[in-house]
C-alpha positions in Angstrom: 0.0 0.0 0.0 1.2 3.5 -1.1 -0.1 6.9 -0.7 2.1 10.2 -0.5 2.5 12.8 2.3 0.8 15.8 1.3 3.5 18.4 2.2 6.7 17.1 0.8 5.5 14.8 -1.8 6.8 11.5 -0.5 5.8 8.2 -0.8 4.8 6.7 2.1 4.5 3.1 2.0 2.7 0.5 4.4 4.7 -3.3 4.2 5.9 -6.0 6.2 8.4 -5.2 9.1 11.0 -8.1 9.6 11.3 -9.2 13.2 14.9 -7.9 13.9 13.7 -4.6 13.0 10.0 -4.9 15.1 12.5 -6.3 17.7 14.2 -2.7 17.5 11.0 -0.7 17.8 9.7 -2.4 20.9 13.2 -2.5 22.6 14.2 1.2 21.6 10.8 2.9 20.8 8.1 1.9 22.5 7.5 2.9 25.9 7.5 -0.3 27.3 10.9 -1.3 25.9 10.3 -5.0 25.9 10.0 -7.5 22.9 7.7 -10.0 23.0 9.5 -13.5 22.2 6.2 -14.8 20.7 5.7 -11.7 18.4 4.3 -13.5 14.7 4.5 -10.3 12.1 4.4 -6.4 12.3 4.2 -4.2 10.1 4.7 -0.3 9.0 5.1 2.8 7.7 8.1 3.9 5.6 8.8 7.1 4.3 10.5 7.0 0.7 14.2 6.3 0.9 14.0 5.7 4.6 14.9 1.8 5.6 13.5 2.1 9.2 9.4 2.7 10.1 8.2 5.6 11.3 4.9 3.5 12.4 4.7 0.4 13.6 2.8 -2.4 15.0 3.0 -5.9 15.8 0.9 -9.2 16.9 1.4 -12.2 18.7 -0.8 -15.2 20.1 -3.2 -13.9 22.7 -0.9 -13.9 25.7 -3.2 -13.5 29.0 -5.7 -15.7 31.0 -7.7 -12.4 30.8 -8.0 -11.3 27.3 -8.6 -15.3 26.2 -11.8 -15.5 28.4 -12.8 -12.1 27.2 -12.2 -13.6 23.7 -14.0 -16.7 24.2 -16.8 -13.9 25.2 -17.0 -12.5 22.3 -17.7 -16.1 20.4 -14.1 -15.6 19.3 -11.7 -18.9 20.5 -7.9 -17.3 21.1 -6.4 -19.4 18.4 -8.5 -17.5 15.7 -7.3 -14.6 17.6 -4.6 -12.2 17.3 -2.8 -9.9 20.0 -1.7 -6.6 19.3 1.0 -6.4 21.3 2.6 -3.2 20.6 2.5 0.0 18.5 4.6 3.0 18.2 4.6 6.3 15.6 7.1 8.9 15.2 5.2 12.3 16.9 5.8 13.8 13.5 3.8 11.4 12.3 0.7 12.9 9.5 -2.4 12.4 11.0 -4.2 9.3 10.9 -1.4 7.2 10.2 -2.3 4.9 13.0 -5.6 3.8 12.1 -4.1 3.5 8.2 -1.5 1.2 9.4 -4.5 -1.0 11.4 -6.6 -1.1 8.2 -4.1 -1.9 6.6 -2.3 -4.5 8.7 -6.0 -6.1 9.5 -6.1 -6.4 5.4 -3.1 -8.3 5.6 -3.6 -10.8 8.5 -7.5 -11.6 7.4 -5.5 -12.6 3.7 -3.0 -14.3 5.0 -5.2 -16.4 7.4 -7.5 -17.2 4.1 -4.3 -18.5 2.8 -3.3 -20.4 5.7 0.0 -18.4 6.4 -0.7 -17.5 10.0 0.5 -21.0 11.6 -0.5 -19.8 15.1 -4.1 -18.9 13.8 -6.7 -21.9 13.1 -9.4 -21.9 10.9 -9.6 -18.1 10.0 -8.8 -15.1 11.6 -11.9 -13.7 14.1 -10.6 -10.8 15.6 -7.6 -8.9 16.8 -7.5 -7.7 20.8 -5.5 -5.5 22.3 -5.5 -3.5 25.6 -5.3 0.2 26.2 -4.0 2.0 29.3 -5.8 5.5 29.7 -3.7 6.2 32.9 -0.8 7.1 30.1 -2.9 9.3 28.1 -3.9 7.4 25.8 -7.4 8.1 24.0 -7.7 5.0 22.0 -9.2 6.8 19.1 -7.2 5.4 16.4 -8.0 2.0 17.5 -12.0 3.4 17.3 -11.5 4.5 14.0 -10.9 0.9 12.8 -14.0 -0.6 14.6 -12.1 -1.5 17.9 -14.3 -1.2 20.6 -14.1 -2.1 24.1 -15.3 -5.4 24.9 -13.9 -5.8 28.9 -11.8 -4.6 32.0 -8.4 -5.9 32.9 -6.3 -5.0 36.3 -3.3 -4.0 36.0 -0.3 -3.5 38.9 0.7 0.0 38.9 4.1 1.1 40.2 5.1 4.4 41.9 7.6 6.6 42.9 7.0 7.8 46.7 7.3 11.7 47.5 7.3 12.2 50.8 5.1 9.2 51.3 2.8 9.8 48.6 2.9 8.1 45.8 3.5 9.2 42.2 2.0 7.4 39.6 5.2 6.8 37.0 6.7 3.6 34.6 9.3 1.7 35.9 11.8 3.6 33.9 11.0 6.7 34.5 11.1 6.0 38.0 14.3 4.5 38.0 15.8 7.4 35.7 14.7 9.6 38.4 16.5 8.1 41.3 19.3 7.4 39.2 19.3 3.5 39.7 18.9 1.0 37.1 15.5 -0.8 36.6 16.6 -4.3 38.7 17.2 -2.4 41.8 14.3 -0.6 41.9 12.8 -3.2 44.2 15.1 -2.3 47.0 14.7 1.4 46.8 12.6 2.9 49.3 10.9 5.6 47.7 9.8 2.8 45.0 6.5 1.0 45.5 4.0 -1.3 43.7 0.3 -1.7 44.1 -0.5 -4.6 46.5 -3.8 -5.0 44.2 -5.2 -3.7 41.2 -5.9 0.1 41.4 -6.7 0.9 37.8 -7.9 -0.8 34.9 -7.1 -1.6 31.4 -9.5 -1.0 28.5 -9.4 -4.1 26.5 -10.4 -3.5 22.8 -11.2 -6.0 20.3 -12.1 -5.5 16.2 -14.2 -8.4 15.2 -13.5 -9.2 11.4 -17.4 -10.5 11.0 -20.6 -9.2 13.3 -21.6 -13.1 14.0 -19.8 -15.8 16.1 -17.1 -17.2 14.0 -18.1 -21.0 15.0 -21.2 -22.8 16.2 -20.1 -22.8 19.2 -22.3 -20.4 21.6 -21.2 -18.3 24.0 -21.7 -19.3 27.9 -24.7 -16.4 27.7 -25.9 -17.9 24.7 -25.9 -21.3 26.3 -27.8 -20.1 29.5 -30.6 -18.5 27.2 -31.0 -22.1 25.0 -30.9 -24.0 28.2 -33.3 -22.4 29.6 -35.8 -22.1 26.9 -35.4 -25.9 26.8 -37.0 -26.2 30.2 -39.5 -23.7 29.4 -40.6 -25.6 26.6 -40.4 -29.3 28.5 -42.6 -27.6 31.1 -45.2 -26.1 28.8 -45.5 -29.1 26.7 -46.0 -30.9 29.6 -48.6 -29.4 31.6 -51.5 -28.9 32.2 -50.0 -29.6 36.0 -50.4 -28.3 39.6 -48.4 -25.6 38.4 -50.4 -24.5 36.0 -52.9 -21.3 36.8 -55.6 -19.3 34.9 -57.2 -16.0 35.6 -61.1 -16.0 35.5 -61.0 -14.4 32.7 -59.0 -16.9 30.6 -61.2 -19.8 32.2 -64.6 -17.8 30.9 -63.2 -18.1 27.2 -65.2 -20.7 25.3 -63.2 -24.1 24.9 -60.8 -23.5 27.2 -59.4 -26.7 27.5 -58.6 -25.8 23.2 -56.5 -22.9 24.8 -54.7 -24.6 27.2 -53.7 -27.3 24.2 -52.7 -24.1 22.3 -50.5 -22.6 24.8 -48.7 -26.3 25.1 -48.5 -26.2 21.0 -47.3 -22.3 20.9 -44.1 -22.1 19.0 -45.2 -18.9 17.3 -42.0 -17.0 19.1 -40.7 -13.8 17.9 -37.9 -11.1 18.6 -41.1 -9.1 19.6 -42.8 -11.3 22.0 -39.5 -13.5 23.2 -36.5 -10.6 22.5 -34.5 -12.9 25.6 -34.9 -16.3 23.7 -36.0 -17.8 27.0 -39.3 -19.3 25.8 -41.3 -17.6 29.2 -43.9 -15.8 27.1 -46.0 -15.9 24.1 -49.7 -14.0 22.7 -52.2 -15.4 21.2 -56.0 -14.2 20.6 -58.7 -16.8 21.8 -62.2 -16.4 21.3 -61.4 -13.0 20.0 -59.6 -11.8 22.8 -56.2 -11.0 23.1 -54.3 -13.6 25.8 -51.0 -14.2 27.0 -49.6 -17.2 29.1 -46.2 -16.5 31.0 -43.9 -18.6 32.8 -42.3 -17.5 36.3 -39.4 -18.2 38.5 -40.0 -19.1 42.3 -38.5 -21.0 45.1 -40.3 -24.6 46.2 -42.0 -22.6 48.8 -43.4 -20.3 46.2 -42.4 -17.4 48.3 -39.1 -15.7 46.7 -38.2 -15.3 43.2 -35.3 -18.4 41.8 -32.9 -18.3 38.9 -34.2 -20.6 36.3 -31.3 -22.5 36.0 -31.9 -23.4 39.5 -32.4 -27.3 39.9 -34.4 -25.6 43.1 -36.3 -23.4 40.2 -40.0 -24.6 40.5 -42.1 -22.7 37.2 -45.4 -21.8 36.9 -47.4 -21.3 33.8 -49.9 -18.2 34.0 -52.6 -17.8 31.4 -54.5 -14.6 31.5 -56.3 -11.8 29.1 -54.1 -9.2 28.2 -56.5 -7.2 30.0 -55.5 -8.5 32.7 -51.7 -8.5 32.2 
């Protein structure tokens, strides 16, 4: 990919970066100044007649217990899921250039993974994750204007640097640079300090490369909802029992025992009458009259409220006039 920078005319092109080089821009540029061993591919921005990026980003296997249960979440299993591990641009940088270089870089993994060139990703690329820290100021909008959007909350362990007893929130190196000790002896310092548990949060972002689940394999909400609309529908299908009530109303309807038969039949459910999927409520007119039958939740005892995934969860069918709903 090539375009050319507005004020002086020169190419600016978006490629592959070799690892030795991404190695570089981690250790050297980015403020973390760490590689990660299990990076897979980066890429850039180059300048014309420049042999080094002045934009950068890389990816690597998802990495944390975290950001793989917020992936499986999402319908997305970590190995069709990439890391962004790190990114880094030049402050002269033209505008934009970060969310060009995403685009650009998602174009490149979602091809490759068609083609089966991503050994670490399995049956097609879902989604790329990543997590932003807005403690250092940043905004996350270049990762917005590439449809990343925040998907969860991850803790993170904060370290300071203690000024008279109150505590500075800093990096590592800037912390050390200040006291004038190298990073490894920070630990021993006693103006340095770390959170004894998570302060602050992470925002973890994620771009999912299709709006549906990239498998048939639901999520845990997914299989809560189907689970339970299972024992809705057992216990309707089943009844008329004990549990079952009517209002007068319903009961007055002529051929009532032909309503009860058409609540057990019902299978008339819609995003407008069932928007949960749970299978606890349906409409249907009788006799010309507009009725409902509902299912609800309760304890043995009938006197609190129970999850209905409860093996304690005892249901009761309601059928009633909208009237007198």
């Amino acid at each position: 990919m090539t375009v050319k920078e507005k004020n002086t005319g020169k190419r600016i092109t978006m490629k592959r970066v070799g690892l030795e080089t991404s190695r570089v821009c981690a250790e050297e540029l980015h403020y973390v100044h760490k590689s990660r061993e299990d990076e897979i591919i980066a890429f850039g921005a180059y300048v014309e007649d420049y042999d080094f990026p002045f934009a950068w980003v890389s990816y690597s296997p998802i990495g944390t217990e975290a950001e793989q249960t917020i992936a499986t979440h999402t319908g997305r299993e970590p190995n069709r899921t990439l890391e962004m591990t790190r990114a880094w641009n030049a402050t002269w940088s033209p505008k934009n250039t970060m969310s060009v270089l995403f685009s650009y870089a998602h174009s490149q993994l979602q091809n490759m993974s068609k083609q089966e060139m991503l050994p670490d990703v399995t049956q097609g690329l879902g989604g790329v994750i990543t997590a932003i820290n807005p403690n250092l100021g940043f905004s996350g909008m270049a990762f917005s204007g590439v449809d990343f959007g925040v998907v969860g909350l991850k803790p993170t362990n904060h370290k300071f640097l203690l000024e008279n007893g109150v505590p500075i929130y800093m990096l590592r190196r800037d912390i050390a640079k200040h006291l004038g000790v190298a990073i490894t002896a920070l630990v021993q310092h006693p103006r340095y300090g770390e959170s004894s548990m998570p302060l602050l949060h992470t925002n973890v972002m994620m771009v999912l490369f299709d709006k549906s689940p990239m498998s048939n394999e639901q999520t845990p909400e997914q299989q809560d909802k189907a689970r339970i609309a299972q024992l809705n529908d057992e216990f309707r299908r089943s009844g008329p029992t004990p549990d079952w009530i009517a209002t007068a109303g319903a009961i007055a309807l002529s051929n009532f025992p032909g309503l009860v038969q058409a609540v057990r039949d019902y299978d008339d459910f819609t995003p407008g009458n069932d928007p949960y999927g749970e299978h606890d409520f349906g409409n249907l007119t009788w006799d010309n009259e507009k009725t409902y039958w509902k299912i609800d939740y309760y304890d043995q005892a009938l006197q609190y409220g129970e999850d209905a995934l409860s093996p304690l969860c005892r249901r009761i069918m309601t059928i009633l006039l909208a009237s007198e709903y």
